[in-house]
C-alpha positions as CSV (number, residue, x, y, z in Angstrom):
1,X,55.8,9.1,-23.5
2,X,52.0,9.0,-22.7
3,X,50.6,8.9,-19.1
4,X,47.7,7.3,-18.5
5,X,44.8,9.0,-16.1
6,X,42.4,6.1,-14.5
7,X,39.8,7.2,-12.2
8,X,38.2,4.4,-9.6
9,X,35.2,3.5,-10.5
10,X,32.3,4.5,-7.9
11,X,30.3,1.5,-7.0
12,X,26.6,1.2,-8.0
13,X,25.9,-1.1,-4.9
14,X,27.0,-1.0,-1.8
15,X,29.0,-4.1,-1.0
16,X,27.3,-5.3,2.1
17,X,29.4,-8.7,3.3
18,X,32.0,-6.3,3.5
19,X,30.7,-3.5,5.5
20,X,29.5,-6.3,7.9
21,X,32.6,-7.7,8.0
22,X,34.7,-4.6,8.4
23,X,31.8,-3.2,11.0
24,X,30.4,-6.2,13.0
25,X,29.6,-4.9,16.2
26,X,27.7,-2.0,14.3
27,X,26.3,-4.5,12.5
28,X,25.2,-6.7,15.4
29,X,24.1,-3.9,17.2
30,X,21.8,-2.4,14.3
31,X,20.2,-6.2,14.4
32,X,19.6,-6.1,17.9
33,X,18.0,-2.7,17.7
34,X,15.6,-3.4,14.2
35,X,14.5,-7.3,14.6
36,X,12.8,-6.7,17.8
37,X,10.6,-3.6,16.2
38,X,10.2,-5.6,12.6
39,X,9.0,-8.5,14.9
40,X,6.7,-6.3,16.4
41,X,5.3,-4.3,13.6
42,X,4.8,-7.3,11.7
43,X,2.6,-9.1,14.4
44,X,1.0,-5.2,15.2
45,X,0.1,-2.2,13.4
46,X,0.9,-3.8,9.8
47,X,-1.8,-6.2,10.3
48,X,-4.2,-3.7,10.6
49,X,-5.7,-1.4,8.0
50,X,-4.2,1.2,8.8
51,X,-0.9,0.1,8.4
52,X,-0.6,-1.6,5.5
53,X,1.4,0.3,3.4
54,X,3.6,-0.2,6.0
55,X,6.0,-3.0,4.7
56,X,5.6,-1.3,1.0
57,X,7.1,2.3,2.6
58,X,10.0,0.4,3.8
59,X,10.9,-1.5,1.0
60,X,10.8,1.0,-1.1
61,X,12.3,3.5,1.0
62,X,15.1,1.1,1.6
63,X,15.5,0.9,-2.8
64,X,14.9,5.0,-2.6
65,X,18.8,4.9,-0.3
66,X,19.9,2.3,-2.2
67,X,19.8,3.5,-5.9
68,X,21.6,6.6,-4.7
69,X,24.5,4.5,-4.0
70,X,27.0,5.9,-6.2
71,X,26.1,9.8,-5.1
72,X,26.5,8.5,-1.0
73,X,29.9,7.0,-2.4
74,X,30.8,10.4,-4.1
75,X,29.9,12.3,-1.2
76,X,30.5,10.5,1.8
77,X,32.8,12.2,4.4
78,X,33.5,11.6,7.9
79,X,31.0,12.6,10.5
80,X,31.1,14.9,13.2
81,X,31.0,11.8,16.6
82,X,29.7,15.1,18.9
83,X,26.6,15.4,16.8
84,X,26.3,11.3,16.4
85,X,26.9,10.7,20.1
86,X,24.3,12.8,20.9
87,X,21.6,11.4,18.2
88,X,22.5,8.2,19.8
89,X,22.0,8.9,23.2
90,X,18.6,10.7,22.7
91,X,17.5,7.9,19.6
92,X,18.3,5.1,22.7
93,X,16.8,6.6,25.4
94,X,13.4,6.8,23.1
95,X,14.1,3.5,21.8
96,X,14.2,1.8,25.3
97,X,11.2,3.9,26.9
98,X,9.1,3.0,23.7
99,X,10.0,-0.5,24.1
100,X,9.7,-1.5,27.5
101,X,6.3,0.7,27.5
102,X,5.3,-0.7,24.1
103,X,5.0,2.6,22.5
104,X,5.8,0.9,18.9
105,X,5.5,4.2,17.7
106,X,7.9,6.5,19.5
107,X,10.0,2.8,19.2
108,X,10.3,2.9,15.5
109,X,10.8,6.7,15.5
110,X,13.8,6.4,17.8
111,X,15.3,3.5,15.3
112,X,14.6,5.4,12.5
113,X,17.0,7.9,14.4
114,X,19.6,5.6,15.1
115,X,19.8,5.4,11.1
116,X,20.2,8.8,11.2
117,X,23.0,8.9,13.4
118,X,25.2,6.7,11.8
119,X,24.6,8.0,8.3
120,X,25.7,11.6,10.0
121,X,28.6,9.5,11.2
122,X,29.9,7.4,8.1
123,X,29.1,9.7,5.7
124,X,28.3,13.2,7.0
125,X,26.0,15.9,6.8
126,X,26.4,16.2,2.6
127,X,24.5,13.0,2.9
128,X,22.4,13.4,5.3
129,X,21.1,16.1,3.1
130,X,21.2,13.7,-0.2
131,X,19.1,11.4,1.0
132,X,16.5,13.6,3.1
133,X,13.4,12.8,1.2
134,X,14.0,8.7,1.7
135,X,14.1,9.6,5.5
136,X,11.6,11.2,5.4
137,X,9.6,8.9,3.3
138,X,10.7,6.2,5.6
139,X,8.5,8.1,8.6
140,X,5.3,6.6,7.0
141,X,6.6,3.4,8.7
142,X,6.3,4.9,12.4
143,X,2.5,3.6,13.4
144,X,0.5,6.5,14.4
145,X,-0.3,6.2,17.9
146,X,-3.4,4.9,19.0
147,X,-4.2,8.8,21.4
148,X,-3.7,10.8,17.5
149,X,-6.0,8.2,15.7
150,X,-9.0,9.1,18.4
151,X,-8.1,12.9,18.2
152,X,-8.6,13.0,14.0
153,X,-10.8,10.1,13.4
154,X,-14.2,11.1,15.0
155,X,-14.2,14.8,13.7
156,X,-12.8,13.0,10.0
157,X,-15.9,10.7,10.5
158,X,-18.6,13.5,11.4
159,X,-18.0,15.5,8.4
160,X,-18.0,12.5,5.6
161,X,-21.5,11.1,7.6
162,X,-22.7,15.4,7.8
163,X,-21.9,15.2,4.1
164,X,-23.0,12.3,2.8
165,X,-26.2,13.0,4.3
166,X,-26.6,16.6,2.9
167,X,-25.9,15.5,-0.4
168,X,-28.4,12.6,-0.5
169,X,-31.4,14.4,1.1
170,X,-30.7,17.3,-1.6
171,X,-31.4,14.0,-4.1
172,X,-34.6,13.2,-1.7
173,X,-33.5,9.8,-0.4
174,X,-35.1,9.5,2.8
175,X,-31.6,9.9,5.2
176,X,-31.0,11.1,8.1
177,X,-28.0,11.3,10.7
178,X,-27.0,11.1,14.6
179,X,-23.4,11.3,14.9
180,X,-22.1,8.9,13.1
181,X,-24.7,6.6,11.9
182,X,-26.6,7.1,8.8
183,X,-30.5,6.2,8.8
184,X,-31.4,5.1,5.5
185,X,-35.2,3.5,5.3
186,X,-35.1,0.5,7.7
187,X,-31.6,0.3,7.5
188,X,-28.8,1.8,9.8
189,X,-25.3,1.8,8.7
190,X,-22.2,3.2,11.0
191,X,-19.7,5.2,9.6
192,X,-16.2,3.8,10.7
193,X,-12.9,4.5,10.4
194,X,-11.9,2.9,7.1
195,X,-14.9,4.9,5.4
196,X,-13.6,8.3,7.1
197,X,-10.6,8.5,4.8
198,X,-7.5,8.0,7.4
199,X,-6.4,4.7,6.3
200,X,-6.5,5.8,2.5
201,X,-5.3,9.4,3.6
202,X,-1.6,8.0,4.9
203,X,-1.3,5.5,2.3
204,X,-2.3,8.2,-0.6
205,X,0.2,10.5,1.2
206,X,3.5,8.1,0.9
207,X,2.4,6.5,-2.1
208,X,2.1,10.2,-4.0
209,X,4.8,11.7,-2.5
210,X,6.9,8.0,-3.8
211,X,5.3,8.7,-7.4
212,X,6.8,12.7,-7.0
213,X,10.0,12.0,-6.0
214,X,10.4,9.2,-8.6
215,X,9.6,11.4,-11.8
216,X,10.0,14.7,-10.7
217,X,12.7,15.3,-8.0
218,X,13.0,15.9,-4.9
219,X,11.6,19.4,-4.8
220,X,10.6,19.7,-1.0
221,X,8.1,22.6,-2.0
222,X,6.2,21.0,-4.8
223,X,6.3,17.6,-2.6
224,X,4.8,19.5,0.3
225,X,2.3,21.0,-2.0
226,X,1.3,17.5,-3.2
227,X,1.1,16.1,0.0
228,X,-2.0,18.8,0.7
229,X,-3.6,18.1,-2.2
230,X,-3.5,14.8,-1.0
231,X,-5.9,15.5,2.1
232,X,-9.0,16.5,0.5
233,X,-8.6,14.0,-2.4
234,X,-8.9,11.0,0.2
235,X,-11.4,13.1,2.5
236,X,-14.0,13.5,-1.1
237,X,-13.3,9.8,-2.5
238,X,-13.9,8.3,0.6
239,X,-17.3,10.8,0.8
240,X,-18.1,9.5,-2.6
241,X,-17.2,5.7,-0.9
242,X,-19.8,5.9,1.6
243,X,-22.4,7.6,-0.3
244,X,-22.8,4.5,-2.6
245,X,-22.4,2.0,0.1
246,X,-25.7,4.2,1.4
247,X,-27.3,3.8,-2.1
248,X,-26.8,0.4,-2.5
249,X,-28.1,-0.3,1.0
250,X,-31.0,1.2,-0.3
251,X,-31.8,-0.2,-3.2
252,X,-30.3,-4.1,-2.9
253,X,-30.1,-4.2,0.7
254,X,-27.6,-4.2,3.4
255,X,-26.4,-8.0,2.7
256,X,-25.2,-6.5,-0.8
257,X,-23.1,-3.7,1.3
258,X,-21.7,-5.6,3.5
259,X,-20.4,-8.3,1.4
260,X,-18.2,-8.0,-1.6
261,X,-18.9,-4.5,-2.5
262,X,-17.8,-3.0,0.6
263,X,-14.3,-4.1,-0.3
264,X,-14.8,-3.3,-3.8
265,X,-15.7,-0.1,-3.0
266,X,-12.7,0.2,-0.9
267,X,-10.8,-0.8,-3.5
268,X,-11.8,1.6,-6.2
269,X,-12.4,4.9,-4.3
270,X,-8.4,4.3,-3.7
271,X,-7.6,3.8,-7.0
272,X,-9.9,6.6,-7.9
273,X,-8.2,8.9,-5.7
274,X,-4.5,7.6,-6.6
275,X,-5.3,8.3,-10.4
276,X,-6.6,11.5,-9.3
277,X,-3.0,12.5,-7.9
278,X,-1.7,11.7,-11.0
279,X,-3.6,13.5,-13.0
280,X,-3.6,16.3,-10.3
281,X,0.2,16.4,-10.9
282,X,0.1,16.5,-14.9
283,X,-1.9,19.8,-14.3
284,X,0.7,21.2,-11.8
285,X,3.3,20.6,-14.1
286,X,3.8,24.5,-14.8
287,X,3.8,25.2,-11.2
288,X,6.1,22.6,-10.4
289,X,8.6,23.7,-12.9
290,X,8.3,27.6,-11.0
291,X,9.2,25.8,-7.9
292,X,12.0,23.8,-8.8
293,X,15.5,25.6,-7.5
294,X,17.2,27.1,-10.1
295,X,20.7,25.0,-10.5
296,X,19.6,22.1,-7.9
297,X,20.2,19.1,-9.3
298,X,17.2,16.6,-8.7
């Protein structure tokens, strides 16, 4: 007589009708919480240039928790309530100051904790830990607020206009600075935040550290590494950006700046600087395999 061993078969995709149905109020409750933000995202900060790659981080972050389905399945015990009561508590106290205040910011950053909590709850800390770089991935969706932007932006500004003009009058074009606005012959040309390199720097930053964890792992040093890299990439591009919006000024006029090629510009010093991470990261390989933990699994 044989006996026959069947093991249950771990689901690729989470069956969503029937966690709502099984967990309504949390379900209701997790609406109430995320509309209102989405709402308010959509008609703020993902409207502007900065924030773009806003609805593209949490898409993809959403597929990043997703595809790991079967390993939350696998590993999913009970949480500890202590621990999610008190996530909760502090994650809705922030939640309600940021949204009667309008902080959309420290808003999304308290729902994105609310997440938190009741992944710690339904499926514990072995999870939590699982899935640490899609949380964290999922943080490029909290705006930056508007007191940091004014903080970084002027100084990221002054250096791209002080370089820019350096490297030109080393070339004798006839250039010359005062703050932020560039001189060039009869023109005059500001310097603004797009062409400092912030709006490219945060969505180089997710979409590189995306790109890292897809092929390579989640290593949290190498993805760190990467990350700094990142900053001076964007900063240079963004130098090399403005310099040509300078020299075509020059030569074909402001009306030819302006127009069309501004964006185009735009659009290729980013691409420019995204292949640049990728190549960057073809030459790290030997370093990256150094840094990867010895018997980790990816």
């Amino acid at each position: 007589m044989t006996s026959e061993v069947r093991l249950a078969a771990v689901p690729v995709w989470p069956d969503w009708r029937g966690f709502v149905r099984g967990h309504w109020p949390l379900a209701a409750g997790l609406a109430a919480l995320a509309l209102p933000t989405l709402f308010s995202l959509a008609n703020g900060p993902w409207q502007e240039e900065s924030g773009v790659h806003g609805v593209i981080v949490l898409v993809t972050g959403l597929w990043l928790v997703v595809r790991r389905w079967g390993d939350i399945v696998a590993r999913a015990r009970p949480g500890n309530p202590i621990v999610t009561g008190a996530l909760m508590l502090l994650a809705l106290l922030f939640y309600v100051a940021g949204r009667a205040f309008e902080f959309i910011s420290v808003e999304t950053a308290a729902l994105l904790l609310v997440m938190v909590a009741v992944i710690q709850q339904y499926w514990g800390f072995a999870v939590l830990r699982l899935l640490w770089f899609p949380i964290f991935y999922l943080g490029f969706v909290i705006p930056l607020p508007g007191w940091f932007l004014d903080q970084i932006t002027l100084p990221l500004k002054e250096f791209v206009s002080q370089l820019v003009t350096d490297s030109l009058v080393g070339l004798d074009y006839p250039i010359a600075r005062m703050g932020v606005t560039l001189y060039v012959g009869a023109y005059q040309l500001l310097v603004e935040d797009a062409c400092a390199g912030l709006n490219s720097l945060v969505s180089l930053s997710a979409i590189g550290l995306f790109y890292v964890y897809l092929l390579r792992g989640s290593n949290p040093a190498y993805s760190m590494l990467l990350l700094g890299m990142v900053i001076p990439i964007a900063i240079i591009a963004n130098c090399v950006r403005v310099a040509a919006l300078v020299l075509i000024t020059h030569h074909l006029g402001n009306a030819w700046a302006q127009g069309y090629l501004h964006n185009f510009a735009g659009m290729v010093t980013f691409v420019s600087a995204l292949l640049l991470i990728f190549v960057l990261d073809w030459v790290l390989t030997p370093l990256r395999s150094r840094l990867e933990p010895k018997g980790t699994p990816a």
